[in-house]
N, C-alpha and C positions, 0 to 999 in steps of 0.2 A: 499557894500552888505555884510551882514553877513555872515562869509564861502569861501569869495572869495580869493583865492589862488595868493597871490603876486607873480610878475612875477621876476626869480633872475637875479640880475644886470649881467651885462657881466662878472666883475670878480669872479661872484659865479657862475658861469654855467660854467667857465672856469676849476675853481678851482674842481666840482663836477668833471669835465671831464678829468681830469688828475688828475692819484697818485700827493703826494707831491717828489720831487725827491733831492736826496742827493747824493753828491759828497763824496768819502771817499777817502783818501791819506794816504795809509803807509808809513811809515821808512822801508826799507828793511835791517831788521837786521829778524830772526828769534823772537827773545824775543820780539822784537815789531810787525811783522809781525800779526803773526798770531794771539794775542790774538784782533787786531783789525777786523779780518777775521771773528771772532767767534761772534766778536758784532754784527758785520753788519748780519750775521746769524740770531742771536735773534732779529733784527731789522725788518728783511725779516719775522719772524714768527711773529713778534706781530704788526707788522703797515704794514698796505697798502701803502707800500712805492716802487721806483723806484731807484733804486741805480749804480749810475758811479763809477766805482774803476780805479783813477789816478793808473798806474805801468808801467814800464819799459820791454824792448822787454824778457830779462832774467828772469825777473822775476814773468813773465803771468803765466808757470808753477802752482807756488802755488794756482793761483785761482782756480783750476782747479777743487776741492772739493764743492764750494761755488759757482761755475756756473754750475756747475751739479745741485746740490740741489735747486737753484733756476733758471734758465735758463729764465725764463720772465719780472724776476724785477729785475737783475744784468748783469751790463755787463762792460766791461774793456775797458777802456782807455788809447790806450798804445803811451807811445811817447817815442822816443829817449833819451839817456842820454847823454847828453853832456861831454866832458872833463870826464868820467869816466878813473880812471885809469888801464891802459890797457884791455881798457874794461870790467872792471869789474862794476860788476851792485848790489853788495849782499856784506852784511860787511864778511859774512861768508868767501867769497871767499878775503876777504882782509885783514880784523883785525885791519884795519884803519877807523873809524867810520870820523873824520874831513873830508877828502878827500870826501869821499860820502856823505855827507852834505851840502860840498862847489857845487858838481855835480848839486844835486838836485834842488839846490838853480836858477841853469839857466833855471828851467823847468817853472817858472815865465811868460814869455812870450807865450810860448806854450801854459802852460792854461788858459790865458786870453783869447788868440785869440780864444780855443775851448769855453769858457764860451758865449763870443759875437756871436760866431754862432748857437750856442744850440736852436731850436726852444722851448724847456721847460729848459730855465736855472735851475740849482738845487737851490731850497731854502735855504741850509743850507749845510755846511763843514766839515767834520770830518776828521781832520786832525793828527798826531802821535804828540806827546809834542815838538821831537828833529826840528819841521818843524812850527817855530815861527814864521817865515816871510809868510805861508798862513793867516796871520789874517788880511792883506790887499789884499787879492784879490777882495775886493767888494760884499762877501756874507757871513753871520754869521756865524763863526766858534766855534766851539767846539772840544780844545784839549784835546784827546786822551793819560789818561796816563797809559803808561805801569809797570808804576812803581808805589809805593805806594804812600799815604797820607802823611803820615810822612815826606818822601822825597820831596815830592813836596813843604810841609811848609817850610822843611829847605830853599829848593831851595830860596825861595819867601824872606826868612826871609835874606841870606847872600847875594843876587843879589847887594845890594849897601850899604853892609858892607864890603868892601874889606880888612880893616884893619885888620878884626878878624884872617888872616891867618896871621899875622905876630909874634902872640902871642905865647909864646913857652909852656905855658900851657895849659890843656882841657879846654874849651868853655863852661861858660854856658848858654843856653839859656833861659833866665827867661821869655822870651814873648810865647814860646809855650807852646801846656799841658804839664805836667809832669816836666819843666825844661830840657827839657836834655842837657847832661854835654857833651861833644865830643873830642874828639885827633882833630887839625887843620886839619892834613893831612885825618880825617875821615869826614871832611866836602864835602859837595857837589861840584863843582867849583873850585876844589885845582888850586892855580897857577900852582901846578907842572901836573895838568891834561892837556891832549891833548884836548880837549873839549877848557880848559881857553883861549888857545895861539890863539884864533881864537875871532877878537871882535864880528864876524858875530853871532856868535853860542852864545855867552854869551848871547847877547841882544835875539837871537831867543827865548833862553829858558824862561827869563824873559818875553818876550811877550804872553807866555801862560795865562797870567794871566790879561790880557783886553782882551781876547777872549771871545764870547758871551757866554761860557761855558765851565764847565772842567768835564771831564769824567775819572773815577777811575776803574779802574777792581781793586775793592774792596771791603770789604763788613762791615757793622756799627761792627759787630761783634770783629774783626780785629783793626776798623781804626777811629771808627764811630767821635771822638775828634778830629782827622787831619783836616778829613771833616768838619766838622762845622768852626774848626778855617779859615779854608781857604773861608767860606761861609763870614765871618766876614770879611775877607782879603780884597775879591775882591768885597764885596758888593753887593751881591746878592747871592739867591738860585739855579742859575743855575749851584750848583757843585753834580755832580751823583757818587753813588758808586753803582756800576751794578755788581760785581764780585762775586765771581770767575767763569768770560763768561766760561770758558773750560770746566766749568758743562752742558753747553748746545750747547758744540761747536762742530767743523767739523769732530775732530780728527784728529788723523796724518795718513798718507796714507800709505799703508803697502810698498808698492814701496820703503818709505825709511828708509827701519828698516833693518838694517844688522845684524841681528840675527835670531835665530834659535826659533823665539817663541814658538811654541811648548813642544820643550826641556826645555826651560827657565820653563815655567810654569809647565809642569809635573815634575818637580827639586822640586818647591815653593812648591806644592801640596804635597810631600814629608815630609815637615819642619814640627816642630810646630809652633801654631799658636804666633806671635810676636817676634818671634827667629831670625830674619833673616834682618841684615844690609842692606840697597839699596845704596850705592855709586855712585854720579855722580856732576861733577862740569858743569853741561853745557854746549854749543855747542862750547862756545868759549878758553876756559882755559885749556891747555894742563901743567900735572904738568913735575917739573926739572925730571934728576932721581934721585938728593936726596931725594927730595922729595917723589917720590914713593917708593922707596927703605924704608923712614920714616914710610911713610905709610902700604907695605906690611908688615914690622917688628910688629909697631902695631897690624894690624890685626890677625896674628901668634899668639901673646901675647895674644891679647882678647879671644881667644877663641871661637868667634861669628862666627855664620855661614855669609855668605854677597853676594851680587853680584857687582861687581865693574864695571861700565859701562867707559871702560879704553881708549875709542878712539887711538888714536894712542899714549899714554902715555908708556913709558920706562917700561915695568914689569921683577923684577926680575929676573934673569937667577933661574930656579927652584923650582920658587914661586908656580905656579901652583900645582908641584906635592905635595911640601909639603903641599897643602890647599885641596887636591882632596876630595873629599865627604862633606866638609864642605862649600867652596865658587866656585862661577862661575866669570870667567871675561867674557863680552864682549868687544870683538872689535870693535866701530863702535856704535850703536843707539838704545837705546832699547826703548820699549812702556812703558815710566815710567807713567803715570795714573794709567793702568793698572797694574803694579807692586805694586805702592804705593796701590794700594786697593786691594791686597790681604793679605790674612788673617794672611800671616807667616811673613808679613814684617813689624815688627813693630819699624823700625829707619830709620834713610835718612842721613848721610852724604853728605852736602850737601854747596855749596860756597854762598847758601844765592840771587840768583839770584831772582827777585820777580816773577816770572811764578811757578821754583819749588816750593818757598816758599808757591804760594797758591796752586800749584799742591798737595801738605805734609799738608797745613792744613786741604784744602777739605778729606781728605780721612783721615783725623787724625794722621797721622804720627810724633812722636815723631822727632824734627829736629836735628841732631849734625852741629852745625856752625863750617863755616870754611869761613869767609867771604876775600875777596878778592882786593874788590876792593869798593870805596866810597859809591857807593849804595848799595852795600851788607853789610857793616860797618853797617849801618843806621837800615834794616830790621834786622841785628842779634840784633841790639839794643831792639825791638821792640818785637823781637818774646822771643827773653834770657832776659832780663829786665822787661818789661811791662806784656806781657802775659804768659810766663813762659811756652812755649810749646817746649822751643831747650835747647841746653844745648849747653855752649862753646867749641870745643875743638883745636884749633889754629885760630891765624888770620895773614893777610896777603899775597899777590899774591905770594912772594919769601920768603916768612918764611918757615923752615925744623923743622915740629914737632919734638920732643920728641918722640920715637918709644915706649918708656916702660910708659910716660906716657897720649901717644892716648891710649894707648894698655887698661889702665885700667880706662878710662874715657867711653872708647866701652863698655866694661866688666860692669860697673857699670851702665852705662844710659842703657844697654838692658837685667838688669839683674834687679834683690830683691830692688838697691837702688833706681831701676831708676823707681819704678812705681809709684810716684806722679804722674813726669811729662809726662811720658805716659796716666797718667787716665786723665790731664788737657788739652794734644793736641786732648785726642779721645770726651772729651766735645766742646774743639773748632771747632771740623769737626763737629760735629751734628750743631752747630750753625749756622759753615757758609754752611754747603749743606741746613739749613731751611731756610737761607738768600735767596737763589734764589728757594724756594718753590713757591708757591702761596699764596700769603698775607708777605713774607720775605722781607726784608729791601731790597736787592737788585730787585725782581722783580718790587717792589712799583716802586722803582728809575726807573728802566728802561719802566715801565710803564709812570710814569713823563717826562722819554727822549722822550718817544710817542708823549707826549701829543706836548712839547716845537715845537718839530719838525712840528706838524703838525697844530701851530700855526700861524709859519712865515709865 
């Protein structure tokens, strides 16, 4: 009869009857943690979805923002950590990323068994990049990368070229965009890295890449050529760049900010506007004290005003007093968003880590590289070379600048020479903050992530 209302099959009445539900698994490192926190965030805002968050007993803590803010469509999944070393459940608390990987790796069994009891198993996985061996659990996975585009290509492109580290000149690589040319020891996978000595972790990393999808906290503006080459890679379009998520994410919770906000920002308030250096190497990198000692010299020299976010790092006997009215140290955590978007901070010293990185472009921050370590190599590559929004001024984890000549590379990049690339990083931040606008290349993407998801 014309009009008559087909009756839905069981698995459409089922399907009507339940969200679609998603499993998501961090890496408990902060730099991986939480920008997948943020996803899942914008996940909860833009899809009817139900979401399991795989975590450890130590480290339910962190949710504790993202089950607030959604309390009926997220909830934790907590199990035991096996062989953690001395119970430690968090890279922070260790500085040994292998160990905690090999840990995680026994939680295998745990969540099968929770999968097969699940009366609404989750359709699909979100799992961190460094956790390769979830792309056999039996449910479509989409790796989770905390890190960029770029690196990711490398990653894909040296996974079973081994021999290229043996060559004692720079690399070039003629199969990505751009070519780029690289030091061995700045490739991804160094034999001499801790990550290589483990075959577990080689092959996991590589496994990101027959995962039912790869997710970038990145944005076309930044990357938009990684991403396509990688779409090429793997053969298909399920590669997203949703970034930079921190635009639309949880924040950090004042509970763990060891400073004096307040003070800090009526200081900034103070300044003029673009005058003022922001210094911080991330959660994990503690500098020598030649190093600092290089470095306070430097900043003495430059003449810039700065804040040095200096965690437990060696500072100068006297330093302070000689900088009094010109710089602030903190000890301990500051609210860098916030800092980087205000008005007097127009530089970032900064080790290249890719969270600051998109933290400094979202807000237009002029970057000073100081990269460190293989994937910050890669991104100073990217932001110094390609897009022209950093500027060099040392590299390496046990390299001791030059005190006279940080001093005038400060002096110059936040001064008369330095406003090219200042005017090209505050074009890059309008870009990537209209990336996750409405109708931006990241929100499309994450709107695509919707869709995929609620496909399965």
């Amino acid at each position: 009869m014309a009009g008559e209302m087909l009756s839905p099959t069981p698995q459409e009445s089922k399907r009507n009857r339940l969200k679609p539900h998603i499993m998501v698994f961090p890496y408990p490192a902060q730099g991986h943690l939480l920008p997948l926190l943020d996803l899942t965030h914008q996940l909860c805002l833009l899809g009817n979805v139900t979401v399991s968050i795989i975590v450890t007993p130590k480290n339910l803590p962190h949710l504790s923002p993202l089950l607030s803010a959604h309390p009926s469509a997220v909830s934790a999944v907590t199990l035991p950590l096996p062989h953690s070393p001395s119970g430690v459940e968090n890279v922070k608390d260790l500085g040994c990323t292998p160990h905690i990987m090999a840990s995680l790796r026994q939680l295998r069994e745990p969540i099968i068994k929770w999968l097969r009891s699940h009366p609404n198993p989750p359709v699909a996985l979100i799992s961190d990049f460094f956790l390769g061996w979830t792309n056999d659990l039996g449910v479509p996975r989409f790796a989770f990368f905390s890190s960029g585009a770029f690196f990711a290509s490398l990653v894909h492109y040296v996974s079973d070229k081994r021999h290229l580290y043996d060559q004692t000149e720079p690399v070039c690589i003629s199969d990505l965009p751009r070519s780029p040319v690289l030091k061995t020891e700045h490739l991804p996978l160094t034999p001499q890295s801790p990550l290589s000595r483990d075959v577990n972790i080689v092959r996991d990393m590589t496994m990101n890449f027959s995962s039912h999808g790869c997710i970038f906290n990145s944005c076309n503006c930044l990357e938009e050529e990684y991403m396509e080459y990688l779409k090429l890679k793997v053969g298909h379009n399920r590669v997203f760049g949703v970034g930079p998520v921190s635009s639309v994410g949880l924040g950090k919770g004042k509970s763990e900010l060891n400073v004096d906000v307040k003070t800090l920002f009526s200081w900034l308030d103070g300044c003029p506007d673009g005058s003022v250096l922001y210094i911080c190497f991330g959660s994990q990198k503690v500098l020598s004290k030649e190093q600092c000692d290089a470095l306070a010299l430097g900043l003495e020299k430059s003449m810039t005003r700065f804040v040095w976010v200096a965690k437990t790092d060696p500072i100068p006997d006297g330093f302070e007093d000689r900088v009094a009215g010109r710089g602030m140290i903190i000890i301990g955590w500051a609210p860098q968003v916030a800092v980087l978007s205000h008005v007097a901070v127009g530089g970032f010293l900064s080790h290249c880590g890719w969270n600051s990185v998109l933290e400094a472009v979202a807000s237009g921050t002029t970057i000073l590289a100081w990269p460190m370590e293989a994937d910050q190599f890669v991104d100073a590559k990217l932001l110094v070379e390609y897009t022209g929004v950093a500027v060099s001024v040392c590299e390496g984890g046990k390299t001791v600048p030059n005190p006279h000549e940080l001093g005038r590379v400060i002096a110059e990049t936040m001064g008369e020479q330095g406003r090219e690339v200042r005017a090209r990083a505050k074009e890059m931040g309008k870009k990537a903050r209209a990336a996750t606008e409405v109708r931006g290349s990241s929100t499309i993407d994450l709107e695509r992530l919707v869709k995929e998801l609620d496909s399965l």
